[in-house]
Backbone as a printed PyTorch tensor [residue, N CA C, xyz], in Angstrom:
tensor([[[ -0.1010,  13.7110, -11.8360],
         [ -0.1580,  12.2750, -11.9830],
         [ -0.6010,  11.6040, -10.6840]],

        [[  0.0850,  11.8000,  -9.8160],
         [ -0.2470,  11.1820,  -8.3350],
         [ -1.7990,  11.7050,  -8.0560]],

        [[ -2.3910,  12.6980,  -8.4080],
         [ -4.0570,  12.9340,  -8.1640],
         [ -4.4660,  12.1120,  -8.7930]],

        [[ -4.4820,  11.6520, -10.2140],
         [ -5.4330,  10.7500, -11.1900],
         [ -4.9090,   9.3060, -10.7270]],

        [[ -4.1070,   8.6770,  -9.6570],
         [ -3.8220,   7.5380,  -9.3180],
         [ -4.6890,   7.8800,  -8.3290]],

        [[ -4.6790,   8.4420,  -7.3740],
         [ -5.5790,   8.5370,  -6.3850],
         [ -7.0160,   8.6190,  -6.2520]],

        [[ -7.5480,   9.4600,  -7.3680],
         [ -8.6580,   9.4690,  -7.8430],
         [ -8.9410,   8.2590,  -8.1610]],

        [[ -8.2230,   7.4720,  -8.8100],
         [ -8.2550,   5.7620,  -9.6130],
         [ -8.9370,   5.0200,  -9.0320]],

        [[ -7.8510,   4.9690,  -7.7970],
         [ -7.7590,   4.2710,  -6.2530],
         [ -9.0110,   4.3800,  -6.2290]],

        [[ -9.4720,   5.6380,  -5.4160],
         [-11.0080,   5.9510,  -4.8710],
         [-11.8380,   5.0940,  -5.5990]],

        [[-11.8270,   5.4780,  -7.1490],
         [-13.0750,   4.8850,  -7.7440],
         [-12.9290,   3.3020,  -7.6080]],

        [[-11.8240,   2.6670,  -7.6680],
         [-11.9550,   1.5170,  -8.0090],
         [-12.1230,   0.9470,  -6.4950]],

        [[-11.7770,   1.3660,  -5.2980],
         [-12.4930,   1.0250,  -3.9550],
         [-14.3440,   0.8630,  -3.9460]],

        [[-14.5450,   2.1640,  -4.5960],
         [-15.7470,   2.0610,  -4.5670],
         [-16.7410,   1.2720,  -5.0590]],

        [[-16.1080,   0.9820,  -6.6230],
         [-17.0490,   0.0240,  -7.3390],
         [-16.3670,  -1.4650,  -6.5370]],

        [[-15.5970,  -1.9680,  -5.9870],
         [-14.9720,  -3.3170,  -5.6900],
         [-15.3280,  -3.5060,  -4.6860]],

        [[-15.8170,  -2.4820,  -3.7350],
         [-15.3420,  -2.8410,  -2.2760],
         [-16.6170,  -2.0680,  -1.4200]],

        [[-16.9680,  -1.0240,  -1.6220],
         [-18.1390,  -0.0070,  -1.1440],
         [-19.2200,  -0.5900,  -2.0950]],

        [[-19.3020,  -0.4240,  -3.0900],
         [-20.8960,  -0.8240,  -3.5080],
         [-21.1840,  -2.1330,  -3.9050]],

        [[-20.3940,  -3.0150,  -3.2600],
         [-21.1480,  -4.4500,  -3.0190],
         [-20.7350,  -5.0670,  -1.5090]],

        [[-20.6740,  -4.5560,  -0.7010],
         [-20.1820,  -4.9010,   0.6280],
         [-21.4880,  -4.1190,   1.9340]],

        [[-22.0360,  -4.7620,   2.1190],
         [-22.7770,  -4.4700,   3.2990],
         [-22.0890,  -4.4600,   4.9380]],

        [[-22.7010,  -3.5650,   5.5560],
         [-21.0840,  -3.5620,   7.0910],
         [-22.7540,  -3.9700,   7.8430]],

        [[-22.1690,  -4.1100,   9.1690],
         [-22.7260,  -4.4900,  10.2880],
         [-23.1110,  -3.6570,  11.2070]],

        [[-21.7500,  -2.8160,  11.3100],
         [-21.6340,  -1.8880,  11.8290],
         [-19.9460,  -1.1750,  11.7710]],

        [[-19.6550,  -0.1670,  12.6650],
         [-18.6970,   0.2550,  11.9870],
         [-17.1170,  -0.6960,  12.0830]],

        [[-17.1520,  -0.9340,  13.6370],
         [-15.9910,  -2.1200,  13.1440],
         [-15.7170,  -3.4240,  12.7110]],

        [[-16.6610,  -3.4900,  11.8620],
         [-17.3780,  -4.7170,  10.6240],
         [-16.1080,  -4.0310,  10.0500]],

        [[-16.7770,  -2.7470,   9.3440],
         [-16.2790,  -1.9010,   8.1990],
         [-15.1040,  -1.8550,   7.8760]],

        [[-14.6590,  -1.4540,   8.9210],
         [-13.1900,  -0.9800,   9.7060],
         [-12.2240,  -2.8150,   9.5980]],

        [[-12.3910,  -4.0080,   9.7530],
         [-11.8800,  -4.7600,   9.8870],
         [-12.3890,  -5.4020,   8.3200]],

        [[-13.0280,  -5.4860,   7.6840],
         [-13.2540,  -5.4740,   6.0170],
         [-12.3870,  -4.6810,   5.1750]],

        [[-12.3240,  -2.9930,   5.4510],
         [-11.7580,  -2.0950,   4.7680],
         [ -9.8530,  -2.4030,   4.8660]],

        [[ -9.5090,  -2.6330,   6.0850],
         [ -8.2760,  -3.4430,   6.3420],
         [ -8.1220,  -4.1770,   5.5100]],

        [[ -8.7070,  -5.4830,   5.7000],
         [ -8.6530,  -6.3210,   4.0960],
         [ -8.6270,  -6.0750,   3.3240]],

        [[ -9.1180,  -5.2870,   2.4260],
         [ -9.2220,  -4.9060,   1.4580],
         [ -7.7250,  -4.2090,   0.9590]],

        [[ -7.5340,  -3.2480,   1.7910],
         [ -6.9070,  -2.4870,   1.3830],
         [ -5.6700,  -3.1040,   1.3530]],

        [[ -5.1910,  -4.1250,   2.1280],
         [ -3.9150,  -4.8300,   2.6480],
         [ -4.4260,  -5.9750,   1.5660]],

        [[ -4.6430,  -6.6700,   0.9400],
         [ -5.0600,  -6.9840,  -0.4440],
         [ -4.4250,  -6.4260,  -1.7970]],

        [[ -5.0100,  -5.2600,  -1.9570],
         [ -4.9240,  -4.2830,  -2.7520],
         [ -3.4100,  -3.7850,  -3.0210]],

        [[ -2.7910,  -3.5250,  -1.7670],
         [ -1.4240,  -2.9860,  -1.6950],
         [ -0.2480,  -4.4620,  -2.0350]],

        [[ -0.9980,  -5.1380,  -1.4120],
         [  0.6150,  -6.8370,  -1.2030],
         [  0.0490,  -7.4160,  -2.3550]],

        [[ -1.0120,  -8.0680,  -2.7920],
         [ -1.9650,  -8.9230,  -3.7920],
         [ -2.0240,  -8.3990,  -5.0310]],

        [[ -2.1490,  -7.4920,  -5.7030],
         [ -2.9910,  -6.7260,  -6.6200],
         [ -1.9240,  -6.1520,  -7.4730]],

        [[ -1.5460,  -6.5370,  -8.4720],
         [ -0.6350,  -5.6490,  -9.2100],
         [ -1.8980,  -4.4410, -10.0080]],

        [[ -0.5190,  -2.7060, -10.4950],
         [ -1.4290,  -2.1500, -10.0650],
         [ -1.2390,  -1.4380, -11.6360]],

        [[ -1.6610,  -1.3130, -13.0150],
         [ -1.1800,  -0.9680, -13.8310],
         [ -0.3500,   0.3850, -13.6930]],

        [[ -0.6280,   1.4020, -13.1500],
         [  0.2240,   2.6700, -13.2840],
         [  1.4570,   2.2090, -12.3320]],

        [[  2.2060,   0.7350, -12.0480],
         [  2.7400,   1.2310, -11.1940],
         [  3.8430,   0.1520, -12.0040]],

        [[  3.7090,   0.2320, -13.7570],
         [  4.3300,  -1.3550, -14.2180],
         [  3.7540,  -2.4470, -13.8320]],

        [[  2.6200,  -2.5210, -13.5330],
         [  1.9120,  -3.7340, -13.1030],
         [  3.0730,  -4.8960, -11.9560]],

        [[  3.2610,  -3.5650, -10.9720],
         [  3.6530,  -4.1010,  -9.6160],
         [  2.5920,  -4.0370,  -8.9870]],

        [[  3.1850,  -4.7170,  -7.6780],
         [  1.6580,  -4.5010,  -6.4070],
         [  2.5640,  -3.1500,  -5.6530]],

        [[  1.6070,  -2.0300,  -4.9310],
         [  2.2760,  -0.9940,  -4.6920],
         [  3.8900,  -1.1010,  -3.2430]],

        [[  3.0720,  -2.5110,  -2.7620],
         [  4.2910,  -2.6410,  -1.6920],
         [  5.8850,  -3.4710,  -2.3860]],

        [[  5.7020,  -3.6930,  -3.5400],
         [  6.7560,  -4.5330,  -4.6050],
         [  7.4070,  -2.9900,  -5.2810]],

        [[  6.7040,  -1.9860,  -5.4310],
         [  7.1610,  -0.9210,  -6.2360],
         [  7.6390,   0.0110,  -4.6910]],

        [[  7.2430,   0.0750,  -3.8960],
         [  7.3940,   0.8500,  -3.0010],
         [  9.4160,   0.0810,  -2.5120]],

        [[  9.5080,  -1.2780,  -2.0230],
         [ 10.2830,  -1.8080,  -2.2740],
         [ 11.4460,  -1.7140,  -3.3950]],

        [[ 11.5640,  -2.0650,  -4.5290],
         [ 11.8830,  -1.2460,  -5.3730],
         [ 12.5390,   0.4270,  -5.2220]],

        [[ 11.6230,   1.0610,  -4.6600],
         [ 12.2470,   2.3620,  -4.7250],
         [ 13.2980,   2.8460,  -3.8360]],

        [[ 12.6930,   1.7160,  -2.8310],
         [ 13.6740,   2.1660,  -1.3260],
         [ 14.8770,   1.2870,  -1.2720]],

        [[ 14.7260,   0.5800,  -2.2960],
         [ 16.1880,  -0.2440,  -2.7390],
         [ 17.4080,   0.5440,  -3.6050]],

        [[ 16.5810,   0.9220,  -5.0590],
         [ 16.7750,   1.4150,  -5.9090],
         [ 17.5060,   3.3630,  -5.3450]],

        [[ 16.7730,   3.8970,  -4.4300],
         [ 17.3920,   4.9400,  -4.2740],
         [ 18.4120,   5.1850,  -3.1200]],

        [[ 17.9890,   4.1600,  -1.9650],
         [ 19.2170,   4.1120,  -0.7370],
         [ 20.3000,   3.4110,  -1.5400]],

        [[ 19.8930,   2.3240,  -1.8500],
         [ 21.2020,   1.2160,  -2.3010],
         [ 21.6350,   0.9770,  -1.1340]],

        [[ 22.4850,   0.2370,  -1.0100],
         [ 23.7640,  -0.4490,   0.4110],
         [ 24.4890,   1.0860,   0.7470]],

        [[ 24.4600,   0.5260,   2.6440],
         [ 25.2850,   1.6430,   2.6320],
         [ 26.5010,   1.6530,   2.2120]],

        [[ 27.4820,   2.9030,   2.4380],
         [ 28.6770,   2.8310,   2.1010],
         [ 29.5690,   2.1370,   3.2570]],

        [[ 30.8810,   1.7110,   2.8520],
         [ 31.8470,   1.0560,   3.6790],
         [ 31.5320,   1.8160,   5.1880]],

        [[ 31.8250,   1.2280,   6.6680],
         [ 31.7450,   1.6440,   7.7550],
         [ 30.3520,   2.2720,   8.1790]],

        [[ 29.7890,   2.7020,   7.2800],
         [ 28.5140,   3.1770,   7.8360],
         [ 27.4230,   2.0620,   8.4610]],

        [[ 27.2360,   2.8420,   9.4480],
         [ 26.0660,   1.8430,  10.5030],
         [ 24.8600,   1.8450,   9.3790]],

        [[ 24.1060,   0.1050,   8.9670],
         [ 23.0390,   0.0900,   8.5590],
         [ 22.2500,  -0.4130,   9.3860]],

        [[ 22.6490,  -0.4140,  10.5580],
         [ 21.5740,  -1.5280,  11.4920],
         [ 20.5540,  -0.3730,  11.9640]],

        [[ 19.3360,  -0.8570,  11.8410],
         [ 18.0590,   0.2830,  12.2160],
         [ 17.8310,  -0.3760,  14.2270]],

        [[ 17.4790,   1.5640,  14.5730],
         [ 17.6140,   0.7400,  15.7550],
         [ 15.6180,   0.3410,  16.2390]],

        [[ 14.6990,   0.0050,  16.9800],
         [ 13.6610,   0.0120,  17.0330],
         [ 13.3940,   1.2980,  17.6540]],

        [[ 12.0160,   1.9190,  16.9500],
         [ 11.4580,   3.0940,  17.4850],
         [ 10.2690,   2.5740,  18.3110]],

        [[  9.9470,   3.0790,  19.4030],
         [  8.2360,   3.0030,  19.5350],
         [  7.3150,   3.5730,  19.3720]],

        [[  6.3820,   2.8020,  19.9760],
         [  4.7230,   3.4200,  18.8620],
         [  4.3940,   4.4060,  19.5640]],

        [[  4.0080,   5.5370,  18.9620],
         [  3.0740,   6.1150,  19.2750],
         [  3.7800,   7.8040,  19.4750]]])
């Protein structure tokens, strides 16, 4: 299942986003393809996903399977850094 969503993905990048989009050069591309994709994920409900957007279902899951912690347990996240 997760291949034929992905496959989906691909195609439907391509016809939406690759074959009507001309770049400049590559970090044209690169700052377009961002859009797009950050679009796609927050904007876009997605049919295989219940016609959520994937960051609403992704949400959802990480709700749905952590839940609250239990009594006394630390939930405070601490910051990591990049890189």
């Amino acid at each position: 299942m997760a291949r034929g969503f992905v496959e989906n993905s691909n195609g439907r990048m391509r016809d939406e986003f690759l074959n009507v989009t001309l770049f400049r050069n590559p970090a044209h591309a690169r700052a377009l393809l961002a859009a797009w994709v950050t679009d796609d994920n927050t904007a876009r409900p997605h049919s295989a996903l219940g016609y959520q957007t994937p960051a609403g279902f992704g949400l959802h899951l990480t709700t749905a399977i952590a839940g609250p912690a239990p009594i006394r347990v630390n939930d405070h996240r601490a910051p990591v850094a990049a890189g």
